[in-house]
C-alpha positions as CSV (number, residue, x, y, z in Angstrom):
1,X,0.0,0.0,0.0
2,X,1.3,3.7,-0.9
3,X,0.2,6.1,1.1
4,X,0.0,10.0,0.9
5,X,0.1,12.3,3.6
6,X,-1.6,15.7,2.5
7,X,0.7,18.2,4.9
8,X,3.9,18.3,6.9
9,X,3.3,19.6,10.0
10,X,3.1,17.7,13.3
11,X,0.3,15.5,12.1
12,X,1.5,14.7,9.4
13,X,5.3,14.3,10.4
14,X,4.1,11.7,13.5
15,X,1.5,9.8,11.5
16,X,4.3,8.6,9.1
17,X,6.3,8.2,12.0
18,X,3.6,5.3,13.5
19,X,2.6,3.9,10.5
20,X,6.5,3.2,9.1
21,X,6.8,0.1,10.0
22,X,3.5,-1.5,9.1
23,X,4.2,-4.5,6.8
24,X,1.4,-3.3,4.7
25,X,2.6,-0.4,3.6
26,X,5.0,0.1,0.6
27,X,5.7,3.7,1.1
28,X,4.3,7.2,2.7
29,X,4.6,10.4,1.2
30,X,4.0,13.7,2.6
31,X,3.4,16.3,0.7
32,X,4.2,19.7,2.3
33,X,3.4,23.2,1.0
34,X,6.2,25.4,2.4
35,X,9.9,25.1,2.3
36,X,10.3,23.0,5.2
37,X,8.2,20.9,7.0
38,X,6.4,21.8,10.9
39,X,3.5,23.5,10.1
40,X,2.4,25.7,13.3
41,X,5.5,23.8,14.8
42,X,8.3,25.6,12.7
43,X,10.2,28.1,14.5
44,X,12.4,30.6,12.9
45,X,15.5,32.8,13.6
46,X,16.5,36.8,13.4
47,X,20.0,38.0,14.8
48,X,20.6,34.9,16.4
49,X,17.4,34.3,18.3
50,X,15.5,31.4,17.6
51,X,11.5,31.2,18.0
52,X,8.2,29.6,17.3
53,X,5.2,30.0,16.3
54,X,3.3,31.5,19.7
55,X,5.3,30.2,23.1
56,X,5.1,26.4,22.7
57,X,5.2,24.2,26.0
58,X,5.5,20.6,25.8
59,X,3.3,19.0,28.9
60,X,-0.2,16.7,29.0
61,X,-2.1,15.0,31.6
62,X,-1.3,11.7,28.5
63,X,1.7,10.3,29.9
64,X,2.4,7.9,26.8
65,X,3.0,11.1,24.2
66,X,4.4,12.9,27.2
67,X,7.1,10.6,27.7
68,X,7.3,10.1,23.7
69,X,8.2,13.6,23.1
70,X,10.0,14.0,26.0
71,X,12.2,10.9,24.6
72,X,12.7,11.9,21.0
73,X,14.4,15.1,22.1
74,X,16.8,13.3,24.9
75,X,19.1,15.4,25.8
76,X,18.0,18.5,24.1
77,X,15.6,19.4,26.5
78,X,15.0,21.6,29.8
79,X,12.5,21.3,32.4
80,X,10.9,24.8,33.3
81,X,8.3,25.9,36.0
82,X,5.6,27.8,34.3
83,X,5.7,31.2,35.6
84,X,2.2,33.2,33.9
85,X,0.6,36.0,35.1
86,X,-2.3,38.3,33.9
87,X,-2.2,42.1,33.9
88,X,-5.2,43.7,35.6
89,X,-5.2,47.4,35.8
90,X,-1.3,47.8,36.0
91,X,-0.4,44.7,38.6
92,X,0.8,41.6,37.7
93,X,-1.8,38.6,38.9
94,X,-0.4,35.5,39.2
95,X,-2.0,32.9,36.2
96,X,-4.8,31.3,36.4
97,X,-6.7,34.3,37.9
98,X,-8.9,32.8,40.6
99,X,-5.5,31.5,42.1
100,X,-4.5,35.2,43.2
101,X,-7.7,37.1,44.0
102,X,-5.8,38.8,47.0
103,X,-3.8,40.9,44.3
104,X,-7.4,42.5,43.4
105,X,-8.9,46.0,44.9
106,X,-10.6,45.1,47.5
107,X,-14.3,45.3,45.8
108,X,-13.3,43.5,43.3
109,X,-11.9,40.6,45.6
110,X,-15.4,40.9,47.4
111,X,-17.4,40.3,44.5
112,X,-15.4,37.6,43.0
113,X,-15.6,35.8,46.3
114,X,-19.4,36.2,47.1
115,X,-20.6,35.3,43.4
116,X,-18.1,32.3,43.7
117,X,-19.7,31.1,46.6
118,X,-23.0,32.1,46.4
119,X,-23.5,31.6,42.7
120,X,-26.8,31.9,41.0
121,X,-25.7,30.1,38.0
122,X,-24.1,26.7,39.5
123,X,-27.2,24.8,39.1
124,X,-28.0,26.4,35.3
125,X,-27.3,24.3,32.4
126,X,-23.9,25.2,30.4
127,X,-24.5,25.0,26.5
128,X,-22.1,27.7,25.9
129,X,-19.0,28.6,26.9
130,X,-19.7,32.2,28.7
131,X,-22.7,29.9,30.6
132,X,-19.8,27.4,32.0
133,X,-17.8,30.6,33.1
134,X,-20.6,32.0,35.3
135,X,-21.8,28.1,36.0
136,X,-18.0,27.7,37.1
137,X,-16.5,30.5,38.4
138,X,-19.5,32.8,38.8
139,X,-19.7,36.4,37.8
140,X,-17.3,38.5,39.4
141,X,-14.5,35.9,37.4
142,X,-16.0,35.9,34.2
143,X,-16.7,39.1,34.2
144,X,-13.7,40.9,35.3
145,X,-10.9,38.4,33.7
146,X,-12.8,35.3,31.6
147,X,-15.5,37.1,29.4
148,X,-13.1,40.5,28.8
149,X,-10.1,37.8,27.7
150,X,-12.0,35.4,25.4
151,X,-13.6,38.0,23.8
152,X,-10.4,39.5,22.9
153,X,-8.5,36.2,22.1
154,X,-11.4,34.2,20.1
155,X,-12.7,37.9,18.6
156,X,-16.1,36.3,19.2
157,X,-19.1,36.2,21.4
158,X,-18.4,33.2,24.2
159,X,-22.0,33.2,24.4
160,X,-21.8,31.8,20.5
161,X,-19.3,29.1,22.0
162,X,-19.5,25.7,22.4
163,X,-18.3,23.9,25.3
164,X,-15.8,21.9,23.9
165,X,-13.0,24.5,25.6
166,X,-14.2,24.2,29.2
167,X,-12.3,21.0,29.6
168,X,-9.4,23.3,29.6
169,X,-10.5,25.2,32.4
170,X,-11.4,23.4,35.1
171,X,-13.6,23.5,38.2
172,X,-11.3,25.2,41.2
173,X,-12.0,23.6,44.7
174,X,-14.0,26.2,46.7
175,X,-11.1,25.8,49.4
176,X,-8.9,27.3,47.2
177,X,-11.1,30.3,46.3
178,X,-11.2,31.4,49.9
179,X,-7.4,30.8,50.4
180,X,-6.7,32.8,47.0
181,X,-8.8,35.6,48.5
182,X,-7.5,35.3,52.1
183,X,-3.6,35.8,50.0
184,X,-2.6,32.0,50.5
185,X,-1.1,31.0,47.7
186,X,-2.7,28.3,45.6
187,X,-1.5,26.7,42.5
188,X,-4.6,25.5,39.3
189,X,-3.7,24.0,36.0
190,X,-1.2,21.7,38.0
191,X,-0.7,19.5,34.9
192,X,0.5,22.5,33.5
193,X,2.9,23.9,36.4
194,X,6.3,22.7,34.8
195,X,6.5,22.1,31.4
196,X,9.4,20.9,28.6
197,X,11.1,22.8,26.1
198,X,14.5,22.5,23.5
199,X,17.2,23.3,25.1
200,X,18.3,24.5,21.1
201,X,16.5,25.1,17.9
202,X,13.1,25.8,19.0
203,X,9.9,23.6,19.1
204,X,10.9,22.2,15.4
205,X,13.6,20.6,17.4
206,X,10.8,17.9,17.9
207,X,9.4,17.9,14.3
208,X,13.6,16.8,13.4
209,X,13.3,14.8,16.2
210,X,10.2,12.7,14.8
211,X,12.3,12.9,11.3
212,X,15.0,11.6,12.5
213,X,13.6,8.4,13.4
214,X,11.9,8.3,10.0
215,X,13.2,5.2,7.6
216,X,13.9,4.6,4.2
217,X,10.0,4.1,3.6
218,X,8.7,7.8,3.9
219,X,9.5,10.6,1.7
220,X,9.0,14.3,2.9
221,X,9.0,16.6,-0.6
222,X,8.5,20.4,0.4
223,X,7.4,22.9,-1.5
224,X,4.8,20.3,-3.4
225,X,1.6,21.7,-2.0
226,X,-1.2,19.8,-4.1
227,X,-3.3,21.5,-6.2
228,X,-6.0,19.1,-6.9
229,X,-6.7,15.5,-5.9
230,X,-9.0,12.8,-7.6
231,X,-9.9,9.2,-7.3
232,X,-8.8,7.2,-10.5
233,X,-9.6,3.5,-10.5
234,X,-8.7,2.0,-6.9
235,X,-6.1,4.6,-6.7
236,X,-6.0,8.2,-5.9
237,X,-4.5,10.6,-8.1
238,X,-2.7,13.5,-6.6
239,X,-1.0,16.6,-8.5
240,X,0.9,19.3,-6.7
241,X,1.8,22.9,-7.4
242,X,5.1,21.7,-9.2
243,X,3.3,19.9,-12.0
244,X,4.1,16.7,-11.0
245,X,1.2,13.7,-10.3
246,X,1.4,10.8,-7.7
247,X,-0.5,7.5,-7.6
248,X,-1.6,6.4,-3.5
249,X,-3.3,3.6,-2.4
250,X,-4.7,5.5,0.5
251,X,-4.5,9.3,1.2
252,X,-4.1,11.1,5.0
253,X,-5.3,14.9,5.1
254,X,-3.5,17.4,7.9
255,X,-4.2,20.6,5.8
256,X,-6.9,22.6,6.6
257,X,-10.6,21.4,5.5
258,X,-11.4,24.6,3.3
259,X,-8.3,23.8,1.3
260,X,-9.1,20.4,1.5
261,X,-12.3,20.6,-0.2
262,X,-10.8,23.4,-2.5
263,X,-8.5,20.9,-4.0
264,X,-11.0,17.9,-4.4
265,X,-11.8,17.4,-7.3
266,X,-15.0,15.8,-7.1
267,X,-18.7,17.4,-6.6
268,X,-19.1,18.2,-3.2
269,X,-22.5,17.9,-1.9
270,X,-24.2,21.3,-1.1
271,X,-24.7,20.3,2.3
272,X,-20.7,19.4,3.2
273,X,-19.9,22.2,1.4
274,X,-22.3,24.8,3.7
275,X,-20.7,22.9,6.3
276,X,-17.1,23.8,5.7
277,X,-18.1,27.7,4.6
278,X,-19.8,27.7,8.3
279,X,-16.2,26.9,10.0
280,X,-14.4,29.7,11.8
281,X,-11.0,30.2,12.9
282,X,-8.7,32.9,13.3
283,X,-5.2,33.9,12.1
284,X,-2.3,34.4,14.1
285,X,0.0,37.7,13.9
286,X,3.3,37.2,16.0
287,X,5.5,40.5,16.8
288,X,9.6,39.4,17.9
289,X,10.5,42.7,19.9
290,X,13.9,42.8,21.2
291,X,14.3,45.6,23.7
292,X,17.5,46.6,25.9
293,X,14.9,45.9,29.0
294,X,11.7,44.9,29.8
295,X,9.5,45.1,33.2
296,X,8.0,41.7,33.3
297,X,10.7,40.1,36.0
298,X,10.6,36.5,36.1
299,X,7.1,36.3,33.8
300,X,7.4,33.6,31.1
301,X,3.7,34.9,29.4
302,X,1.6,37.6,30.5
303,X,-2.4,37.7,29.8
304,X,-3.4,40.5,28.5
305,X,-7.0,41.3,28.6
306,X,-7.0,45.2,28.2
307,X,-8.8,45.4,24.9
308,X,-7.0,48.7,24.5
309,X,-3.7,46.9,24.3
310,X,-3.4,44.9,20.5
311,X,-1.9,42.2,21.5
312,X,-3.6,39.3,24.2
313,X,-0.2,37.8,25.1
314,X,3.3,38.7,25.7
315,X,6.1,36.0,25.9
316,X,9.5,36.5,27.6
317,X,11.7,34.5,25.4
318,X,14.4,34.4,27.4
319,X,12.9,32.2,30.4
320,X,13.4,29.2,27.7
321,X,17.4,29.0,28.5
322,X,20.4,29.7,27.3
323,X,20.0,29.5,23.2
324,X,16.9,31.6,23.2
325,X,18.9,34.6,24.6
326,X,20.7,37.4,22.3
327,X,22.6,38.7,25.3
328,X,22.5,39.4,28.9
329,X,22.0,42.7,28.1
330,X,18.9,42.7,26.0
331,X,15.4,40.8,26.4
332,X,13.6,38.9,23.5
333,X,9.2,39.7,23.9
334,X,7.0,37.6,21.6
335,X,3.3,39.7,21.6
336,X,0.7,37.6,19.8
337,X,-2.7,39.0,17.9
338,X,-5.1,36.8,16.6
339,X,-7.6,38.0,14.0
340,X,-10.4,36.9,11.5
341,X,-9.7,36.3,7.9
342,X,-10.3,39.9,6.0
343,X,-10.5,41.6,9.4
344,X,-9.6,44.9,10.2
345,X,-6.9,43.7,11.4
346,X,-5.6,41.2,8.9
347,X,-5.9,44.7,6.3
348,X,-4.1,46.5,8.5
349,X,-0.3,47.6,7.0
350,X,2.6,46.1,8.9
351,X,3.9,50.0,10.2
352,X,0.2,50.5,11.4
353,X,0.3,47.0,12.9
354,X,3.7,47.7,14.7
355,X,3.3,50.9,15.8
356,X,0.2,49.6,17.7
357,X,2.3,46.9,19.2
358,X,4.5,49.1,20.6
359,X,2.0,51.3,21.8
360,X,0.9,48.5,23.7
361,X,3.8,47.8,24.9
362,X,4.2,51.5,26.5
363,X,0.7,51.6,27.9
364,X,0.9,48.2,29.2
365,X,4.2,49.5,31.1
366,X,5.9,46.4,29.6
367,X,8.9,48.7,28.5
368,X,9.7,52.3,29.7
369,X,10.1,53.8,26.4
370,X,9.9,52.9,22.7
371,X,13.6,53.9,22.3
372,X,14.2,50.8,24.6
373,X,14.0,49.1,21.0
374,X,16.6,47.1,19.3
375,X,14.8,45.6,16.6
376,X,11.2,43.9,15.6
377,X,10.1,41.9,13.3
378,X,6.0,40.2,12.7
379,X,4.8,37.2,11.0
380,X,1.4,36.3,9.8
381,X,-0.5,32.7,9.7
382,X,-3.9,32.5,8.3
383,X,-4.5,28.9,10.0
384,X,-3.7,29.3,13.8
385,X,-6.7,28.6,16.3
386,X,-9.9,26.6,15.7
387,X,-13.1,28.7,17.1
388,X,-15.4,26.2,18.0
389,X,-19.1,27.9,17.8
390,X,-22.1,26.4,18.2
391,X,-22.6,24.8,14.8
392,X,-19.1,23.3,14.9
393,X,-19.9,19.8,16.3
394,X,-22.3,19.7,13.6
395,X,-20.6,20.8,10.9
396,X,-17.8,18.4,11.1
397,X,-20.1,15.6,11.9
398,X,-21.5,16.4,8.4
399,X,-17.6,16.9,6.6
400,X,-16.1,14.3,8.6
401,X,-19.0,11.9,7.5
402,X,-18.6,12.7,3.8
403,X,-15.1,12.3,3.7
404,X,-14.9,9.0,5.5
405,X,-17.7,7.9,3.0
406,X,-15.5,8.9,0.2
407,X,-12.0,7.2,1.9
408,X,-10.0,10.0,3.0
409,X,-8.9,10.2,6.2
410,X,-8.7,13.4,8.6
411,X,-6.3,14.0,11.4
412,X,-4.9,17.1,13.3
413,X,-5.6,20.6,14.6
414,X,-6.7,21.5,10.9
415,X,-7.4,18.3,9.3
416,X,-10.0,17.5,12.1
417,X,-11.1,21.2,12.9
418,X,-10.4,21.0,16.5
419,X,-8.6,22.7,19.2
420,X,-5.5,19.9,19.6
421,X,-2.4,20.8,21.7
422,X,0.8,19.0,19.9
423,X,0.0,16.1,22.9
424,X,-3.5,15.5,21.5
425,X,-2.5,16.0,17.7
426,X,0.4,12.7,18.3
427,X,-2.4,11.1,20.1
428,X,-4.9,11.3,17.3
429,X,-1.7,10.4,14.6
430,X,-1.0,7.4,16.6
431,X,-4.6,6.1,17.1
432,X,-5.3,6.9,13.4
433,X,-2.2,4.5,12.4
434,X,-3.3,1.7,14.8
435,X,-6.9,2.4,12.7
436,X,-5.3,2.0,9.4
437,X,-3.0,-1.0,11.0
């Protein structure tokens, strides 16, 4: 059996790396679209500073593709203690936010205590994802930190949410809440508390990890993104943007599901077709800033809900180690913005889009002074965070259905159209290949 993998990024990369040495198969080709392989899990370089695609952290509660990852990089790797906080009016909450409530004025602490314990909504049903916040946290949390944040990172109504994020963020004991109030430190997420990274190169240290273990039976051909796909006989007929045609048994699709059905070149239903014109997502804009100082102290990533600030997150890059350091005299800050697809934002020029940055950056009190500067450079992706509203379930119920029906498989963040950490996108490779097996 030949086998081809439409993209080469994480999915795609640990798919072939499971399925390799299945008897059955002759070979596995994946086919990526950029010049090297990675997808969201690429990082990239300027004056010496290496850095990824939004602050990866490799961690999960699934030991197996914990310890896998954590294995494939041997000794490239550090162990770090997570060290996030949130910026509320100018001070510097420890992350997640119901863990510090002390740090609050002291109205805001009362009413974030009271509606937590005396909570209206508890007993309400949750179909959306601002109704788990006020089920969960009540209002005085959802509506000083939760709703203000999500609005600005998803640039969409929670309320229009599905629940498939709260698994994410989970119940706190009510012990805790009072402790976090009273100023005794509590720790949430705990899963999430230390967390590994590269110790060189960057979170595409892993995808040449999984490469490296790759034998003589996969090819990875960059640059060959595929520009339409068709079933011919028993076999599948692929050509790419180079010219070229392949023959697969069987074919794997990582890329996203709009290009996906773009590319097929077969009569998609109207109904599979409303379905994948009725899935959102956002784009990602990253902005490297490298500044002679910064005021975040020992802050790895700072939350950001001002939605008078651009960006919603600020990375220190410099808390990864050694390699991801320019100098001991300069810091490395990673902001993030995500926006919608022919968005204000996504129109916006790159000077417009910068100087906003480092107005942000000044307001925020993140730097002293713009002339603090060294350099700065952004980065757009179109494909960077699923938003899961409340026809998504049914939408990929409907395209996942049709595809299946039609023999082509679907796996990762994009492939799938959900909202998978790298943990869960090996997971879903490696069950995918133990399908096909």
């Amino acid at each position: 059996m030949r086998i081809g993998i439409l993209g080469g990024g994480l999915a795609g990369i640990a798919l072939a790396y499971f399925l390799q040495n299945n008897d059955r198969i002759e070979s596995i080709e994946i086919l990526e679209k950029e010049s090297e392989p990675g997808g969201l899990c690429r990082s990239f370089h300027i004056n010496g500073i290496c850095y990824d695609i939004g602050p990866h952290a490799i961690f999960s509660r699934d030991d197996e593709m914990l310890n896998l990852m954590i294995h494939l990089l041997g000794e490239n790797k550090s162990r770090l203690r997570r060290v996030n906080k949130i910026v509320h009016k100018g001070s510097f909450i420890k992350y997640p936010f119901e863990n510090e409530l002390s740090a609050l004025p002291a109205d805001e602490r009362e009413y974030c205590l009271k509606t937590f314990l005396n909570n209206p909504h508890e007993n309400e049903k949750a179909d959306n994802l601002l109704a788990y916040f006020l089920k969960t946290f009540g209002e005085g949390i959802t509506r000083i930190y939760l709703k203000p944040y999500n609005e600005k990172i998803w640039k969409f109504e929670p309320a229009l949410m599905d629940t498939q994020m709260a698994g994410r963020i989970p119940r706190p004991p009510r012990e805790d809440i009072i402790k976090s109030a009273a100023g005794i430190s509590t720790e949430g997420h705990l899963h999430q508390l230390y967390f590994y990274y590269p110790r060189q190169g960057g979170i595409s240290a892993l995808i040449q990890a999984f490469q490296d273990r790759l034998n003589d039976h996969v090819n990875v051909f960059t640059g060959a993104g595929v520009s339409g796909f068709k079933r011919n006989g028993d076999q599948w007929q692929i050509k790419t943007d180079q010219g070229g045609a392949c023959d697969y048994d069987l074919i794997i699709s990582t890329i996203p599901v709009q290009k996906l059905a773009e590319i097929y070149q077969a009569k998609i239903p109207q109904d599979v077709q409303a379905a994948v014109n009725g899935l959102k997502y956002n784009s990602l804009i990253i902005a490297i800033i490298n500044v002679q100082k910064d005021n975040l102290d020992d802050s790895f990533a700072v939350m950001v809900p001002d939605e008078n600030i651009i960006f919603h997150r600020l990375s220190k890059l410099n808390f990864l180690g050694e390699s991801y350091r320019r100098d001991d005299q300069s810091t490395t800050l990673m902001a993030e913005i995500t926006y919608p697809k022919d968005s204000a934002l996504d129109k916006m020029p790159v000077r417009e889009m910068e100087e906003k940055i480092i107005a942000g950056l000044e307001a925020g009190r993140f730097i002293d002074t713009r002339k603090q500067i060294n350099f700065m450079e952004t980065r757009k992706f179109e494909y960077a965070y699923v938003i899961c509203d409340l026809h998504h379930q049914n939408n990929m119920k409907t395209i996942k259905n049709y595809f299946s029906g039609q023999d082509v498989r679907l796996c990762g963040r994009f492939g799938e159209f959900e909202y998978l950490n790298m943990d869960a996108v090996i997971r879903h490779a490696k069950n995918l290949s133990e399908e096909i097996g």
